[in-house]
C-alpha positions, 0 to 999 in steps of 0.5 A, a space after each residue: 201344025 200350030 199345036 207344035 208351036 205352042 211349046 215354042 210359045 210358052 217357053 218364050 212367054 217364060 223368057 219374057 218374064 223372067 227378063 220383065 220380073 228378073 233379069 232387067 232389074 237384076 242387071 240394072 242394080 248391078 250397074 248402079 251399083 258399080 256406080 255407086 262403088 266408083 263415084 263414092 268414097 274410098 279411103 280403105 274400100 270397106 265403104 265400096 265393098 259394103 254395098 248389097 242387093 236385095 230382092 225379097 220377093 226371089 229370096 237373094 241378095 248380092 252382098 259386097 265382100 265388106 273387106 278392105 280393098 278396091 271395090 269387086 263387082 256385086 252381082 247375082 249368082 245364076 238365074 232365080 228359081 221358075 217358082 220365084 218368077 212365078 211368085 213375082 209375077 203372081 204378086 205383080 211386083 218385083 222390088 230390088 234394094 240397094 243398101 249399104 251396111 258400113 256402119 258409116 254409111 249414112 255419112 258417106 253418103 252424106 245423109 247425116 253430119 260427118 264424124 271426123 275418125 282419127 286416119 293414118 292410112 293413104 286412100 285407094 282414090 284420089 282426094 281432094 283437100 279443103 277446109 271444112 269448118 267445125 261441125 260442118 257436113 262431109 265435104 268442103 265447105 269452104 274452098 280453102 285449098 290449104 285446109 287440113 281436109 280431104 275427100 275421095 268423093 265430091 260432096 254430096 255424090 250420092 244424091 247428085 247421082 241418085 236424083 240428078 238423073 244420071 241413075 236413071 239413065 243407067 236404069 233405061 239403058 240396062 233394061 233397053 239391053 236387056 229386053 234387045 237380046 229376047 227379040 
């Protein structure tokens, strides 16, 4: 009798994991992702849509659209390959990279000094306006009000996310869901 249960055994060491070496991280990228989209600046949506997801050890990637427009969801098409899983847990590590490819990118995300560009066109988000003073960085300076300046993003977003604790809790949660469905 316990020899019929072996299958039953091994297929559900497989769920587990695929869901430890894919599924959670695959989620939880996503999910950050959609953050990054909505809490980042988004004047024509190319910006929003340029965001990717890369696994090297499975081989994918889930690439924005890189048009204009507001933001579409990025997400993995099906489920990895059973020799990518194996490959993964064989090498004991599963990597996920979330990048951007605008060639602004570094200063959307306040990385570097912003470059003011010569822009006509109304944003897709909300903005902001204030004074920012010559060779200043992206964002409002001085709270000037009446300044010429606008913004679609709060000034430095991208670190106040990243490291201000709420992509963690995005992280633990996604993985929280995803490990209470295989119980």
């Amino acid at each position: 009798m316990a020899i019929n249960e072996i299958p039953k055994l091994i297929k559900k060491i497989n769920q587990v994991a695929e869901v430890v070496s894919y599924t959670a991280p695959a989620r939880a990228t996503e999910k950050v992702t959609d953050s990054l989209q909505q809490l980042g600046p988004r004047w024509t949506g190319f910006f929003s849509n340029s965001w990717f997801i890369e696994s090297k050890g499975y081989g994918i990637i889930a690439d924005g659209s890189r048009q204009e427009g507001n933001p579409v969801p990025i997400r993995f098409s099906g489920l990895p390959p059973r020799s990518g899983v194996k490959k993964v847990l064989a090498s004991g590590v599963s990597r996920f990279f979330i990048g951007n490819n605008a060639y602004y990118a570094e200063e959307a995300i306040d990385a570097v000094p912003y470059t003011p560009e010569p822009f006509d066109q109304e944003p897709l988000k909300k903005t902001k306006s204030g004074f920012r003073e010559p060779g200043g960085t992206r964002g409002m300076v001085n709270l000037d009000k009446n300044g010429p300046n606008r913004q679609t993003a709060q000034l430095d977003w991208f670190p106040k996310y990243a490291a201000g604790g709420n992509m963690q809790k995005e992280i633990e949660s996604t993985f929280k869901s995803v490990f209470e469905k295989i119980k």
